[in-house]
C-alpha positions as CSV (number, residue, x, y, z in Angstrom):
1,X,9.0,22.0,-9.3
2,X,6.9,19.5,-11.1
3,X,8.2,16.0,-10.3
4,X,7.7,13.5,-14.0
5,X,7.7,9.6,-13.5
6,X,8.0,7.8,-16.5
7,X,7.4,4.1,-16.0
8,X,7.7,1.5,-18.9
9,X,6.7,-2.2,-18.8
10,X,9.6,-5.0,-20.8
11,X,8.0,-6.7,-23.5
12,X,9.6,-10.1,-24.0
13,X,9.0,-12.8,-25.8
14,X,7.6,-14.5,-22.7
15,X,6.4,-11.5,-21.3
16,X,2.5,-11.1,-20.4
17,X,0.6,-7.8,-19.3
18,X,-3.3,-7.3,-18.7
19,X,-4.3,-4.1,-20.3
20,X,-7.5,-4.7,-19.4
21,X,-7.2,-5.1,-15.4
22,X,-4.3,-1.9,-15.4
23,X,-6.5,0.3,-16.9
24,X,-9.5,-0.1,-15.4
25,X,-8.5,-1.7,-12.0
26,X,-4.4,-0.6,-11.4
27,X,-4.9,3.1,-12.9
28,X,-7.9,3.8,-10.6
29,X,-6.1,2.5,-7.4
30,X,-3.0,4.3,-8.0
31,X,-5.1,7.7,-8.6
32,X,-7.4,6.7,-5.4
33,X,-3.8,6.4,-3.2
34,X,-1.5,8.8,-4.5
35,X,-4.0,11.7,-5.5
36,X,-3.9,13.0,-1.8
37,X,-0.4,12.7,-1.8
38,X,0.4,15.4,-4.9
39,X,-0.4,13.0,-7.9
40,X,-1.3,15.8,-10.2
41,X,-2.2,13.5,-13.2
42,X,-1.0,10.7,-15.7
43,X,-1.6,9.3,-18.9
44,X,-1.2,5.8,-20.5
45,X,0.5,4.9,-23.8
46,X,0.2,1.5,-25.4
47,X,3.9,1.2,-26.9
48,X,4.0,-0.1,-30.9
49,X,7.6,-0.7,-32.1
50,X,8.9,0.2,-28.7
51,X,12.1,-1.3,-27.8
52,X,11.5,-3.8,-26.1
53,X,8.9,-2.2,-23.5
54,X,4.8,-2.7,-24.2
55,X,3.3,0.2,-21.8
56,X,4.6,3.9,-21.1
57,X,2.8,5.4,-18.0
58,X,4.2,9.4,-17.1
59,X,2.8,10.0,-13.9
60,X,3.2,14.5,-12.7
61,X,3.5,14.8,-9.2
62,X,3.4,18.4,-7.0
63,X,7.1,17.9,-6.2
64,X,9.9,15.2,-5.5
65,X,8.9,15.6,-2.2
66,X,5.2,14.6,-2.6
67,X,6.5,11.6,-5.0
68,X,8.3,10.6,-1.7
69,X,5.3,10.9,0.2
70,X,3.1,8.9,-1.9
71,X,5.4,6.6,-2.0
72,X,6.1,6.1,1.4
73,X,2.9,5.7,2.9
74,X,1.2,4.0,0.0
75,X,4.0,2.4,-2.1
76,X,3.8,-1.2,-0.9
77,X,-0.4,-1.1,-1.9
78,X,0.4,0.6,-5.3
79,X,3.8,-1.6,-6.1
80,X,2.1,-5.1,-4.7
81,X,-0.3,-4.8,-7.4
82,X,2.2,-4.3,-10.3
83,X,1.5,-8.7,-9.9
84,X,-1.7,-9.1,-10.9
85,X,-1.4,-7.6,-14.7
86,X,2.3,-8.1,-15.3
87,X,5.0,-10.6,-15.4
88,X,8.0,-8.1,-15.3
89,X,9.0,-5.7,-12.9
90,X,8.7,-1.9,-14.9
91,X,11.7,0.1,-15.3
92,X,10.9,3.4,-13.3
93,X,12.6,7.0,-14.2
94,X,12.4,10.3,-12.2
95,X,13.0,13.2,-13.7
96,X,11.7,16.9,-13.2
97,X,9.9,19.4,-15.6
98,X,13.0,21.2,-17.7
């Protein structure tokens, strides 16, 4: 069953977030390290009126089990990053295709 990772980015009023370097720099590294591992595709959503959050990337995986792998073998390289375009850590949901 298709595995669905929403991941959303605070906003605050101190906040900051490079769109710039996570889409054309994070995106591509995440694709290049989780692909092989089941990352079936994702899309990005620049968040207007949000609720407190400024970015919305849903991430489909093969299975829970191939989100486990990717994360396991490549989760510190993909997650160490999160650094170098934001200042907050993003709130991460799992859920599966209904």
């Amino acid at each position: 069953m298709t595995t669905i990772i929403t991941v959303l980015y605070p906003k605050t009023e101190t906040s900051t977030f490079d769109s710039d370097y996570y889409i054309q720099t994070y995106m591509p590294l995440v694709q290049e390290k989780w692909g092989p591992h089941g990352l079936r595709n994702w899309i990005n959503t620049k968040l207007v009126e949000s609720g407190g959050y400024s970015y919305q990337t849903i991430l489909w995986f093969e299975s829970k089990e191939a989100f486990g792998r990717a994360v396991a073998v490549e989760g510190p390289t993909v997650t160490e990053d999160v650094l170098s375009f934001s200042s907050e850590k993003p709130l991460i949901i799992v859920g599966e295709e209904a």
